[in-house]
C-alpha positions, 0 to 999 in steps of 0.5 A: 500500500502507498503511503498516505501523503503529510498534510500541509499545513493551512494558514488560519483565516485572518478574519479576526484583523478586520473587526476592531473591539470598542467600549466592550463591542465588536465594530467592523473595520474598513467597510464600504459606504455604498454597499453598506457594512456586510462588504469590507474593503481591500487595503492596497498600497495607495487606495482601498478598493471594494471588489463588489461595486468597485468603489476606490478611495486613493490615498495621498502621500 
């Protein structure tokens, strides 16, 4: 019988990064104004982005 191949390892789901804890309550970080609060936007180097309604903000230097 062939052996059983070693499992890789799984990188755990950073999730947790984009929820802030205020004054005992669990606010959600960098969400979209259009879309409203269920749609996070991704962090980029010069702008956040949002990949449902494709909303950008850049940010100045």
């Amino acid at each position: 019988m062939p052996k059983k191949p070693k499992p890789k390892n799984k990188i755990p789901s950073k999730v947790w990064t984009k929820y802030s804890l205020k004054e005992n309550k669990l606010e959600k970080k960098n969400t979209c104004p259009k879309c409203g609060p269920g749609n996070f936007l991704g962090i980029h180097h010069n702008r956040v982005y949002c990949g449902k309604c494709k909303y950008t903000e850049m940010k100045l230097k």
